[in-house]
C-alpha positions as CSV (number, residue, x, y, z in Angstrom):
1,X,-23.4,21.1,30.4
2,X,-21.2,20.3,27.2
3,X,-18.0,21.7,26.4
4,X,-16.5,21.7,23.0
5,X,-12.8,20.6,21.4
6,X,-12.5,20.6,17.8
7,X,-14.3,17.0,16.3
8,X,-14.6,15.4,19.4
9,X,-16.4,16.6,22.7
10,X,-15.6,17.0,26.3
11,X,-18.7,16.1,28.1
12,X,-19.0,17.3,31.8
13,X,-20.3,14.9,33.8
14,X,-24.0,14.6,33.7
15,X,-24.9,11.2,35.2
16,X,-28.1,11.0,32.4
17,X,-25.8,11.3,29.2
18,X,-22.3,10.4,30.5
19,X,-22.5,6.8,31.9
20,X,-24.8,6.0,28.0
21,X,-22.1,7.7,26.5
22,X,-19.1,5.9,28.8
23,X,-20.8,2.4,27.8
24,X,-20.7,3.4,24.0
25,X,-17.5,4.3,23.9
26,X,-16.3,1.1,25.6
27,X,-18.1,-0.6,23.2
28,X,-17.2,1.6,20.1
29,X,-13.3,1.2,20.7
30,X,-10.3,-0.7,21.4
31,X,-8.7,-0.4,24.8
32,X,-5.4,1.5,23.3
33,X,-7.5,3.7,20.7
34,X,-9.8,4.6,23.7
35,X,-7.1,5.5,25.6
36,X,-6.8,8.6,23.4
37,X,-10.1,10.0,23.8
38,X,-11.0,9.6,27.3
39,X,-10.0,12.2,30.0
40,X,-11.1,10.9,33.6
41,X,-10.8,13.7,35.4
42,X,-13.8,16.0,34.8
43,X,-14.8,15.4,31.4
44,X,-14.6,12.5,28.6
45,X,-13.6,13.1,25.3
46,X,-15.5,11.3,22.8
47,X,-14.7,10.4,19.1
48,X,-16.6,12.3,16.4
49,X,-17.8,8.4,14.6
50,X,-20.5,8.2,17.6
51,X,-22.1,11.7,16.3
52,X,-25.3,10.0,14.5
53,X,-25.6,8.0,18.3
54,X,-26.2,11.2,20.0
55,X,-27.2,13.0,17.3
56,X,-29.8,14.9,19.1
57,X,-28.3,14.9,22.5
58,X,-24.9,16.1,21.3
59,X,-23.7,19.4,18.9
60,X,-20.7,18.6,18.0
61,X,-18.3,21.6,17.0
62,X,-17.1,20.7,13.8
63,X,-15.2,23.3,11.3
64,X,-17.8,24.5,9.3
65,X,-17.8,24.7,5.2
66,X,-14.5,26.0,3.7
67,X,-15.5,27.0,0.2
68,X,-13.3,26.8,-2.9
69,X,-14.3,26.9,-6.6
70,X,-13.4,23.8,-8.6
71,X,-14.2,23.1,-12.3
72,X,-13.5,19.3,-12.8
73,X,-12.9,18.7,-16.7
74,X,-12.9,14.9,-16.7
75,X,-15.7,12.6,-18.1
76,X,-16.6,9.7,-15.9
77,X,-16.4,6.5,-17.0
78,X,-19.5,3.9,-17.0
79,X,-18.5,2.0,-14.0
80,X,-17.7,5.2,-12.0
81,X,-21.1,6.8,-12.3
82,X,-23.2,4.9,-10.0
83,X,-21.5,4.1,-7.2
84,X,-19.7,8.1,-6.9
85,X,-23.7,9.5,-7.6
86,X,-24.4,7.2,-4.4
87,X,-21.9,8.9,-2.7
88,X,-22.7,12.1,-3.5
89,X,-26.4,11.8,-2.2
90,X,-25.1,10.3,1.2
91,X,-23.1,13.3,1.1
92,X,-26.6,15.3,1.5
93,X,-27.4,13.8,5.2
94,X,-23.9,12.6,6.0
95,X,-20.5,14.1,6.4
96,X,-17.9,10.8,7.0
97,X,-17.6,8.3,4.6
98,X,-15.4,5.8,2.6
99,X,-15.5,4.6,-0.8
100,X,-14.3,0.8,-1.3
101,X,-13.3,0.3,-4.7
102,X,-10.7,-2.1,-7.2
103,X,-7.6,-1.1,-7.8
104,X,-7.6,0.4,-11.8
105,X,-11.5,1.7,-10.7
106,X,-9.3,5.4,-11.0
107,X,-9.7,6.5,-6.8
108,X,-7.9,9.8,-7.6
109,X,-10.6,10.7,-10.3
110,X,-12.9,10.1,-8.2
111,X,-11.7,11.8,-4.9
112,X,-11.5,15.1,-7.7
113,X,-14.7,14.3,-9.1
114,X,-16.2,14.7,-5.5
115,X,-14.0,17.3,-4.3
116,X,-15.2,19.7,-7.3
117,X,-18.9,18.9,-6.3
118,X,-18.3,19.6,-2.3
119,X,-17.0,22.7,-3.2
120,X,-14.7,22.3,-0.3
121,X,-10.9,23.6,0.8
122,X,-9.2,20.5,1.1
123,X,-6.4,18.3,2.5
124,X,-5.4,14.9,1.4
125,X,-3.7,12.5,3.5
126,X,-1.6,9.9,2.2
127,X,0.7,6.9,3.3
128,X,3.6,7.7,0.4
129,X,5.4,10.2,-1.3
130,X,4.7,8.7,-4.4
131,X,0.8,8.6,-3.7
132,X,1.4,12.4,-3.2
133,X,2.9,12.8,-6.4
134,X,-0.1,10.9,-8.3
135,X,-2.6,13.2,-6.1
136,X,-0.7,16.1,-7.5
137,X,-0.8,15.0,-11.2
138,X,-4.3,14.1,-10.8
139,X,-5.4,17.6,-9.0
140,X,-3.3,19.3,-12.1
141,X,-5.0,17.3,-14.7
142,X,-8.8,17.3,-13.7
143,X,-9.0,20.5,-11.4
144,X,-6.4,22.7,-12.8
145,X,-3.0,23.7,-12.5
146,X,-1.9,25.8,-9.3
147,X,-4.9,24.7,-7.4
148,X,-2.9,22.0,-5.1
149,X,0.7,22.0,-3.6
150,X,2.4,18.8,-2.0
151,X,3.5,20.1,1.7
152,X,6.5,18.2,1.7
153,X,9.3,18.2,4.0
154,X,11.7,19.6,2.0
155,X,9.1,22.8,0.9
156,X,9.1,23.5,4.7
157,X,12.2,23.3,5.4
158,X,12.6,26.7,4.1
159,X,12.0,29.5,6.1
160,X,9.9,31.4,3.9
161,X,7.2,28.6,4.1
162,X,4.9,27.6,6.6
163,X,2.2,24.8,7.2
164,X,-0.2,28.2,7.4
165,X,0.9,30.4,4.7
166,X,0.5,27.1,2.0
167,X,-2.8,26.2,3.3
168,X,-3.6,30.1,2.9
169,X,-2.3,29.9,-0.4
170,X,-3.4,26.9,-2.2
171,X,-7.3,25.2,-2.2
172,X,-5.7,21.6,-2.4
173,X,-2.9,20.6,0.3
174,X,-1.4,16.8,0.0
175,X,0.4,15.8,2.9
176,X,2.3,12.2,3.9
177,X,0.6,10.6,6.9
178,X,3.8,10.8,8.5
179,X,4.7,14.1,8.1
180,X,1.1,15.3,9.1
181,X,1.4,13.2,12.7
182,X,4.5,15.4,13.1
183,X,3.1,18.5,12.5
184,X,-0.5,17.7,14.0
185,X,-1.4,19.8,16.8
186,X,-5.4,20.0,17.4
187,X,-4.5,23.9,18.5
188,X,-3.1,25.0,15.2
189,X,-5.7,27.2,13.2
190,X,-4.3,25.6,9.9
191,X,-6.3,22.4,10.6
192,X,-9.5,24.7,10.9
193,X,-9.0,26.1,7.4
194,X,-9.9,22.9,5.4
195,X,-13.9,21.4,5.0
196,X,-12.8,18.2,3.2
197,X,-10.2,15.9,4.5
198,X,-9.3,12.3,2.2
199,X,-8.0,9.8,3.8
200,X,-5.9,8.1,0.2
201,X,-5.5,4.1,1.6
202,X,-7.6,4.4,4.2
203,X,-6.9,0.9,5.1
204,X,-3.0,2.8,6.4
205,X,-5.1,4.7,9.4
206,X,-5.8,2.0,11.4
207,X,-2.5,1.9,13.6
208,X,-3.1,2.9,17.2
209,X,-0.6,5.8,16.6
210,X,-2.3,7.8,13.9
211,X,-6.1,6.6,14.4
212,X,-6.6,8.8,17.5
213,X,-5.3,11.7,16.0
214,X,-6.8,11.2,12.2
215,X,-10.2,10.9,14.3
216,X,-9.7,14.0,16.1
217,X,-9.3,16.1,12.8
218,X,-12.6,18.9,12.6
219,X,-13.0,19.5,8.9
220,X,-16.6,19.0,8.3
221,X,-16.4,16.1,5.3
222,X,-14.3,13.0,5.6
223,X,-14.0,10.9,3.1
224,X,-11.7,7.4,2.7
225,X,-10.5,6.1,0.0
226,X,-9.3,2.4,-0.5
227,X,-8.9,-0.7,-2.4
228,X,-9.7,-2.8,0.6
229,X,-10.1,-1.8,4.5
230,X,-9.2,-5.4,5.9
231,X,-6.1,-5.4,8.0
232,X,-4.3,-8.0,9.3
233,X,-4.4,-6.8,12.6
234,X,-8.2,-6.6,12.6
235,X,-8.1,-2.7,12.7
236,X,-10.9,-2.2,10.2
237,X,-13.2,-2.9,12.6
238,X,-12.0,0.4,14.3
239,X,-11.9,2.7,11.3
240,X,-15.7,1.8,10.2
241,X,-16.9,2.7,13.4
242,X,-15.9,6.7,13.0
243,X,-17.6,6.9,9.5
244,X,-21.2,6.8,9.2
245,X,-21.6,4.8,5.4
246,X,-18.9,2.5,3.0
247,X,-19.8,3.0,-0.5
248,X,-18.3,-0.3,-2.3
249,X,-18.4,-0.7,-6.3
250,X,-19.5,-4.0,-7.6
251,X,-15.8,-5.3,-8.3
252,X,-14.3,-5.9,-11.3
253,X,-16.1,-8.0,-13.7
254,X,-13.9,-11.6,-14.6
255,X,-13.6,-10.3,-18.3
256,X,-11.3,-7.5,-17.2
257,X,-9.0,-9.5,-14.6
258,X,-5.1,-11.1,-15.4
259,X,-4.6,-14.7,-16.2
260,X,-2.8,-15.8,-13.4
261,X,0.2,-18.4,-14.1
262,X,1.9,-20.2,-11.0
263,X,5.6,-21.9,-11.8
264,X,7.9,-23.7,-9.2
265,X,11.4,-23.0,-10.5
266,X,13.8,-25.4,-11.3
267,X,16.1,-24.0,-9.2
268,X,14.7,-23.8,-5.8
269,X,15.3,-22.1,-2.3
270,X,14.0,-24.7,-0.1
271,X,16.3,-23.9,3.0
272,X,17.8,-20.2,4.4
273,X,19.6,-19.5,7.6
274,X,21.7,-16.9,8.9
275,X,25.0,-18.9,11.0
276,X,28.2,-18.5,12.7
277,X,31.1,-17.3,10.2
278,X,33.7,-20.0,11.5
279,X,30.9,-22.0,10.2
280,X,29.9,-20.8,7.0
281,X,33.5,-21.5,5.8
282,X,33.3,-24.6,6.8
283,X,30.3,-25.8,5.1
284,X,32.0,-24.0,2.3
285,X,34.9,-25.8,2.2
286,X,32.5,-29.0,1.9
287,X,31.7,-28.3,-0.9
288,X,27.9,-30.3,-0.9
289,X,26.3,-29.9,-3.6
290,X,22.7,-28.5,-3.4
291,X,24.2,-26.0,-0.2
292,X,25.4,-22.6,-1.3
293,X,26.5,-19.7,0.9
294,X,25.9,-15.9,0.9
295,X,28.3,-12.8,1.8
296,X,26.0,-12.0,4.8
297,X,26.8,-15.3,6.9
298,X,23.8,-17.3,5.2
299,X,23.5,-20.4,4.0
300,X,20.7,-21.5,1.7
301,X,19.7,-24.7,-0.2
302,X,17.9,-26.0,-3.4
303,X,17.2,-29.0,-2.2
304,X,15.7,-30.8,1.0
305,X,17.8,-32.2,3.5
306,X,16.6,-36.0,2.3
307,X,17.5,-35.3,-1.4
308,X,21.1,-34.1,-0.5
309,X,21.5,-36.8,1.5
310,X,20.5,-39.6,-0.9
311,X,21.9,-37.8,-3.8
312,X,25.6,-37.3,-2.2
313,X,25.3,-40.5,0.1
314,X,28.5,-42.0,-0.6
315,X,30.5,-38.8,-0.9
316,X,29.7,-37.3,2.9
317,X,31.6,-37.6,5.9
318,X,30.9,-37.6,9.8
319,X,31.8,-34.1,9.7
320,X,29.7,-33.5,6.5
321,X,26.5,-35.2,7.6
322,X,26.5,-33.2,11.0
323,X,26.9,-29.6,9.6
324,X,23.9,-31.1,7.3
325,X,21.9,-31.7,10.7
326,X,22.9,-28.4,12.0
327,X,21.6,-26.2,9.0
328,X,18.3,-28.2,8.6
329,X,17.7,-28.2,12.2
330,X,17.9,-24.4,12.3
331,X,14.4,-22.5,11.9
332,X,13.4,-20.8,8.4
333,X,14.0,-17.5,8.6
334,X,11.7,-15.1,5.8
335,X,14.5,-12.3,5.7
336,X,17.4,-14.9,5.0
337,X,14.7,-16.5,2.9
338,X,14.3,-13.5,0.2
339,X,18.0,-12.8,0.2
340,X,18.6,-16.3,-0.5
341,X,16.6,-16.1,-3.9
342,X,17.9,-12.4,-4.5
343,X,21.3,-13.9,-4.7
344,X,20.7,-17.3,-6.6
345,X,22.0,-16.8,-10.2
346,X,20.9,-20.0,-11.6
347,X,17.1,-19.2,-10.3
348,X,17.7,-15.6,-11.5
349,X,18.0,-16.8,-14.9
350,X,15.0,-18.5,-15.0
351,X,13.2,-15.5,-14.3
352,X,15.4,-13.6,-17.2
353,X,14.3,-16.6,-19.7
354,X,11.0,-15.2,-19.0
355,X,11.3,-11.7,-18.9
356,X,12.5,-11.4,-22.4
357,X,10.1,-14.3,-23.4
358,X,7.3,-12.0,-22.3
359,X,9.1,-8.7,-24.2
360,X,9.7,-10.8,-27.6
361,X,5.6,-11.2,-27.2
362,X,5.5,-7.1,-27.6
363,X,4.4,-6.9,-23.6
364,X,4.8,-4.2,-20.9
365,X,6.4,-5.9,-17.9
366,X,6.6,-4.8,-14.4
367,X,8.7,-7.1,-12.4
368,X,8.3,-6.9,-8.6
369,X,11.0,-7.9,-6.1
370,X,11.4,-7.1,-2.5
371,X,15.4,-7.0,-3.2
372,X,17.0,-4.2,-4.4
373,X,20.3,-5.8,-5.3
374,X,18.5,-8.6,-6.9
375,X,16.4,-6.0,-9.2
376,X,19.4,-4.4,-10.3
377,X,21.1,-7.4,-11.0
378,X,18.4,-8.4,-13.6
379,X,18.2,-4.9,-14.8
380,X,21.9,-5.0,-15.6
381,X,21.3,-8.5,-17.3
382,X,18.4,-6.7,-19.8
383,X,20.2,-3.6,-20.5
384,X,19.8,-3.7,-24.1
385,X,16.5,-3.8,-23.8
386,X,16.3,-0.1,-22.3
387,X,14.4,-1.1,-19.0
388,X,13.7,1.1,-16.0
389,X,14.3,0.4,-12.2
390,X,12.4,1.9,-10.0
391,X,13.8,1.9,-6.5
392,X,13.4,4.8,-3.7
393,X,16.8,5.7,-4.6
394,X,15.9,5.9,-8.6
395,X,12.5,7.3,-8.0
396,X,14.1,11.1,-6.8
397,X,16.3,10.8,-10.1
398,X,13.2,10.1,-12.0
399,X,10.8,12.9,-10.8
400,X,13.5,15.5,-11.4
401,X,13.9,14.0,-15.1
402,X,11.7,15.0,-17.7
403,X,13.1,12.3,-19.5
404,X,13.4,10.2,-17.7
405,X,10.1,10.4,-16.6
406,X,9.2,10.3,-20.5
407,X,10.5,6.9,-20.4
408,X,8.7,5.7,-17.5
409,X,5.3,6.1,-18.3
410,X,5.7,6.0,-22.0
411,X,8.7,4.0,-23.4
412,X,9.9,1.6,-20.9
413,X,8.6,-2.3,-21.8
414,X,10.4,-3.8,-18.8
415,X,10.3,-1.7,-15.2
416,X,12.1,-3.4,-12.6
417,X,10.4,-2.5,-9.0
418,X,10.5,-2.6,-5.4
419,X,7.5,-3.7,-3.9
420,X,7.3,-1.1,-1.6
421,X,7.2,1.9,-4.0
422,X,6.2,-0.1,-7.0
423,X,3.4,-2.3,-5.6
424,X,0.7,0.1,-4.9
425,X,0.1,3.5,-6.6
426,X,2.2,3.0,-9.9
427,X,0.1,4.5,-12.2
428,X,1.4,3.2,-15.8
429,X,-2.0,1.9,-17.6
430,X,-0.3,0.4,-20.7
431,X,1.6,-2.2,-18.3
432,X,0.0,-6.0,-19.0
433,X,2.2,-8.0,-17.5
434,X,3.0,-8.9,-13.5
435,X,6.3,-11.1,-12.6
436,X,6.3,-11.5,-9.0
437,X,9.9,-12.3,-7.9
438,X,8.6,-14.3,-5.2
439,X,5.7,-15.0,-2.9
440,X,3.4,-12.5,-1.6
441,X,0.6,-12.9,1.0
442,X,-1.8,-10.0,-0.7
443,X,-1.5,-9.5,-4.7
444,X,-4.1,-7.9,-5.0
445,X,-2.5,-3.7,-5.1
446,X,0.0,-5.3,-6.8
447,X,-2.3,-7.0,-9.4
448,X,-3.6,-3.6,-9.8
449,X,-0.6,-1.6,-11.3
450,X,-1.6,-3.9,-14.7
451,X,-5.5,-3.7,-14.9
452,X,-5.6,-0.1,-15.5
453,X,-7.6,0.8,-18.7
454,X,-5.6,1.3,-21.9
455,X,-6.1,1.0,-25.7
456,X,-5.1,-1.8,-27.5
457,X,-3.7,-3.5,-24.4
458,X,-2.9,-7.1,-24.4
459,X,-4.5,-9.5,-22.0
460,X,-3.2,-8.7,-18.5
461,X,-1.0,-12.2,-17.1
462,X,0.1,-12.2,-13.5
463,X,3.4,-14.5,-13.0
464,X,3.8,-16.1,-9.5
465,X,6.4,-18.5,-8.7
466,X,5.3,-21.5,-6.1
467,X,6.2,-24.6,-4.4
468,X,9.3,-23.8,-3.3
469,X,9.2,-23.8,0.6
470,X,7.0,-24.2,3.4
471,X,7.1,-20.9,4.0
472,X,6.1,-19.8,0.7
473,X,3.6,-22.1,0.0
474,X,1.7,-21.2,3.2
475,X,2.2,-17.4,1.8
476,X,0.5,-18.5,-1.7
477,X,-2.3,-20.5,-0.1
478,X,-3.3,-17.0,2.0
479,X,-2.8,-15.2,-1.1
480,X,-5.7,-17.4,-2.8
481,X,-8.4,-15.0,-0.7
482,X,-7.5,-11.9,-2.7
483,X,-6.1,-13.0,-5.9
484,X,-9.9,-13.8,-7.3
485,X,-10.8,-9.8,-7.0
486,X,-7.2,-9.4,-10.1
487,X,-7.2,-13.2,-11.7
488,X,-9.1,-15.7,-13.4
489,X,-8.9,-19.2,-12.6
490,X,-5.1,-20.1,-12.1
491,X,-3.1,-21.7,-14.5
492,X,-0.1,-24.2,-13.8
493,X,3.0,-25.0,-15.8
């Protein structure tokens, strides 16, 4: 006998079916995702990927189709065609699948294009607000105004809304992964009124926290949507077992990728440390050159312990020498790392000489940092050249500007950017120019924000600077696995 929740299934125990299905399972999962789906008391819950295993053996009781009228008014482009038509015809015998594609390959259009042609209610999940946001504008542009509604926190806050009356009033829902695992509950009937759920960086859903419950979702279509599924955790493996295909595009071809340049500035952070105040003003008091010191207790240094020592040999002390041993003995730190070159004014202006180097040559810049106070330092050193920063704080300001906005998307030839709102789902096409701030260990959403098609566009350059620690040279030498799918063969100066 079968009993039915939602996606997955409670199967009674029949000795025939359960101990093929236990064995699956065990074999399908990891132990903490498994965790989730398996009741040992009467019954075992199984996830809805292992459908097509038990295909005739198992009904599973999924929501059935949710219909909505759509009229998508978009023309595909060339490189779009094939691989969503593929799609669409797996879509005829399958219900869960994800579509791998390069960053600029326009994932939005496409999760519209398909959602017009399923015909189906929908929700989208995704890991950002900003994400939602480009959903929205997206949904407006090729499906129609009024069709779709961003279920944010702040909408629900008032009383007057609920999760059930938007979904009863609106085809489209988009929703922030975290805000959905708050309000998920497999009970609620509002998770029964959708046929079409999108997964927007599908890669995001592989944390043992929202897996179980993402996989547990009864909408009859599934589809995922991302730039790359690999996770450094090894996760993928989990999330391409509960879909059935992965529809990849063929890449980007070389023609259409950045130049990438690779610079070690002349003013390096070789050494940063977080120490003791009483020691901090010591080394202060030194006075050694190539040793500076930050408000937070840190110390950095542009040069390597040997250089300072042979350069300043005849000007250190006992006392000098062993504060030297102490700072260089201490283990380098990432976070003190990055605050380190935030702070550095001399390296700063390095990076200034290029920005406007790069705006006298008529470019559109986006300049990535993982610093906010090092972003708006440089944006205060460029003011004259009317650039925009674009921080969490800045981004609320922005949306609620129509000007500002205006000069976002539109005006702006220098953006200053956090990496995390920035880096992935900044959707500005005319930008041509990267300027990483420092090392980062995958480039290649980043890389993304400037390979967006646009007329007239310059030839896209992605700026990295290396070479100037261990640590950041082991972070460049990783990133050489994904910069090839964004640059051509890298360029030194």
């Amino acid at each position: 006998m079968l009993s039915y929740v939602k996606s997955s299934i409670y199967v009674n125990y029949d000795e025939s079916l359960v101990e093929e299905l236990s064995q699956t399972v065990k074999d399908y999962t990891s132990f903490k995702v498994r965790q989730n789906f398996i009741d040992l008391e009467d019954h075992m819950l199984v996830p809805r990927g292992l459908r097509h295993r038990f295909s005739n053996q198992i009904d599973f009781d999924l929501t059935k189709s949710v219909h909505a009228s759509y009229n998508f008014t978009a023309t595909l482009r060339s490189n779009q065609e094939p691989p969503l038509a593929k799609l669409l015809k797996s879509y005829r015998t399958k219900t869960d699948l994800i579509l791998v594609a390069e960053c600029g390959f326009g994932k939005t259009v496409s999760a519209c294009y398909t959602i017009s042609k399923l015909q189906q209610k929908t929700l989208i999940l995704v890991p950002k607000v900003q994400l939602a946001d480009q959903f929205l504008d997206s949904i407006n542009t090729f499906l129609g105004e009024g069709v779709g509604i961003i279920a944010s926190t702040k909408l629900l806050a008032s009383k007057k809304n609920t999760i059930n009356s938007i979904v009863e009033a609106y085809d489209i829902v988009v929703m922030t992964y975290d805000l959905f695992e708050s309000r998920f509950n497999p009970k609620d009937t509002w998770v029964n009124s959708f046929g079409l759920v999108v997964f927007d960086e599908m890669h995001r859903t592989g944390c043992e926290t929202l897996l179980p419950s993402f996989f547990k979702l009864p909408m009859k279509y599934r589809l995922g949507l991302t730039a790359t599924l690999r996770r450094s955790d090894g996760m993928e493996e989990q999330i391409i077992k509960h879909f059935q295909d992965v529809i990849i595009t063929e890449g980007r071809p070389e023609s259409e990728k950045a130049t990438l340049h690779t610079f070690t500035p002349k003013n390096k952070v070789v050494f940063a440390g977080k120490f003791s105040k009483d020691f901090v003003s010591q080394v202060e008091n030194f006075n050694i050159p190539g040793i500076h010191t930050y408000k937070e207790n840190i110390i950095y240094c542009s040069n390597d312990e040997e250089s300072i020592r042979s350069e300043n040999d005849e000007s250190l002390g006992t006392e000098e020498l062993l504060s030297l041993n102490k700072i260089f003995q201490k283990r380098l730190e990432y976070v003190h790392l990055e605050t380190a070159m935030g702070s550095f004014e001399e390296r700063n202006n390095e990076f200034l000489e290029l920005i406007r180097k790069k705006h006298t040559e008529g470019r559109a810049i986006l300049v990535l940092g993982k610093r906010i106070a090092q972003l708006e330092a440089l944006f205060n050193q460029v003011s004259e050249l009317d650039p925009i920063l674009l921080t969490s704080k800045t981004y609320k300001k922005i949306k609620e500007s129509p000007r500002l906005q205006e000069q976002l998307e539109k005006e702006a030839r220098i953006i200053f950017g956090i990496d995390t709102i920035a880096s992935e789902g900044l959707d500005i096409p005319r930008l041509d120019t990267l300027i990483f701030l420092s090392v980062v260990g995958d480039p290649e959403q980043a890389g993304g924000r400037i390979l967006r098609k646009y007329s007239n566009k310059k030839e896209p350059e992605i700026w990295i600077p290396i070479g100037e620690n261990d640590l950041h040279t082991g972070m460049y030498y990783k990133s050489l696995k994904y910069l090839p799918k964004v640059a051509k063969t890298g360029k030194y100066n």
